[in-house]
C-alpha positions as CSV (number, residue, x, y, z in Angstrom):
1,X,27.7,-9.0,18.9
2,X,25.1,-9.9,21.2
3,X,24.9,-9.4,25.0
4,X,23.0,-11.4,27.5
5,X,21.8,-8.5,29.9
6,X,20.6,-5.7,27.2
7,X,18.0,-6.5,23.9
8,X,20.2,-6.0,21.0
9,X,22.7,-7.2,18.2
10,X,25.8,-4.8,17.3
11,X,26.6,-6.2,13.9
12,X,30.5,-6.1,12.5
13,X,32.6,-7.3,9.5
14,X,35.6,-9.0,9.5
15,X,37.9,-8.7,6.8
16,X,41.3,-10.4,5.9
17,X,43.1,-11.4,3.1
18,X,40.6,-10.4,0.7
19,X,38.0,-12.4,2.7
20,X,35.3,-10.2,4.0
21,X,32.0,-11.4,6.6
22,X,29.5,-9.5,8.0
23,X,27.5,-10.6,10.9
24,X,23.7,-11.5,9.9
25,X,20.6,-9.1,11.5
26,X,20.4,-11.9,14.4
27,X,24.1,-11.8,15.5
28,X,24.8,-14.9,14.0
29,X,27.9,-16.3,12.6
30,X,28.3,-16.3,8.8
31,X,31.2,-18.1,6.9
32,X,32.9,-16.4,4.1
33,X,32.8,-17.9,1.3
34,X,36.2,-16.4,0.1
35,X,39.3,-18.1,1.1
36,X,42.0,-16.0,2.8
37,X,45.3,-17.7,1.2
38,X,45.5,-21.3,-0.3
39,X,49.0,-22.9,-1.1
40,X,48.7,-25.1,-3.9
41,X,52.4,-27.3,-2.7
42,X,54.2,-27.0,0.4
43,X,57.7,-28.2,-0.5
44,X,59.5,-26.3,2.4
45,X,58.0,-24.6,5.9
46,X,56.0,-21.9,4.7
47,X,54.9,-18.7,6.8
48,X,51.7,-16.9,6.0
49,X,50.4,-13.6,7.7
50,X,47.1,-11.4,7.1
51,X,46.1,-8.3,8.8
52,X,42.4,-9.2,10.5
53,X,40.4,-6.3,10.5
54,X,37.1,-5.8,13.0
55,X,34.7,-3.1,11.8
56,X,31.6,-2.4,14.2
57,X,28.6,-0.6,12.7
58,X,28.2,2.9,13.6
59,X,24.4,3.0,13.6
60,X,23.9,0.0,15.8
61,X,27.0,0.8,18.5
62,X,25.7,4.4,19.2
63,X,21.6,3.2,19.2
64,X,22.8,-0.2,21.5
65,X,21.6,-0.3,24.6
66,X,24.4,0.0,27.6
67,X,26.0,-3.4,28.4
68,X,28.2,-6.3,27.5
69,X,28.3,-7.5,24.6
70,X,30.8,-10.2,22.8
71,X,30.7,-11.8,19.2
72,X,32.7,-15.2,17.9
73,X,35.5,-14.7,15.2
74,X,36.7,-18.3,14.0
75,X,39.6,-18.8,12.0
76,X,39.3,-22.3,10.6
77,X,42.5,-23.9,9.1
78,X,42.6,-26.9,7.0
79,X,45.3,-29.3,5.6
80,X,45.3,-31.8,3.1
């Protein structure tokens, strides 16, 4: 997470359905490269669920400096 009035990243992980991503030094966005489901067929409607998880690290929340600060979680679905 980065904020636009204070110097400093907050870095987190994501984690769901086995996929895990943690944010780079910078505060950039990294892709997992773990898939979180994949159906093989879809004969019939299908309904999928996963818990997403948001983990902060410790060390850089309590050593951030006070302000705002927001970070991007994308959830990218694709369909044959």
């Amino acid at each position: 997470m980065t904020s636009e009035s204070a110097a400093g990243v907050i870095k987190y992980t994501v984690a769901s359905g086995g996929a895990t991503v943690t944010t780079a030094a910078d505060g950039n966005e990294t892709a997992s490269a773990t898939k979180v489901t994949e159906k093989t067929s879809l004969t019939k409607i299908d309904y999928f669920g996963a818990l997403i998880t948001v983990t902060v690290n410790e060390t850089d929340y309590l050593s951030a400096v006070t302000g705002t600060y927001t970070g991007t979680i994308k959830i990218i679905l694709v369909s044959n």
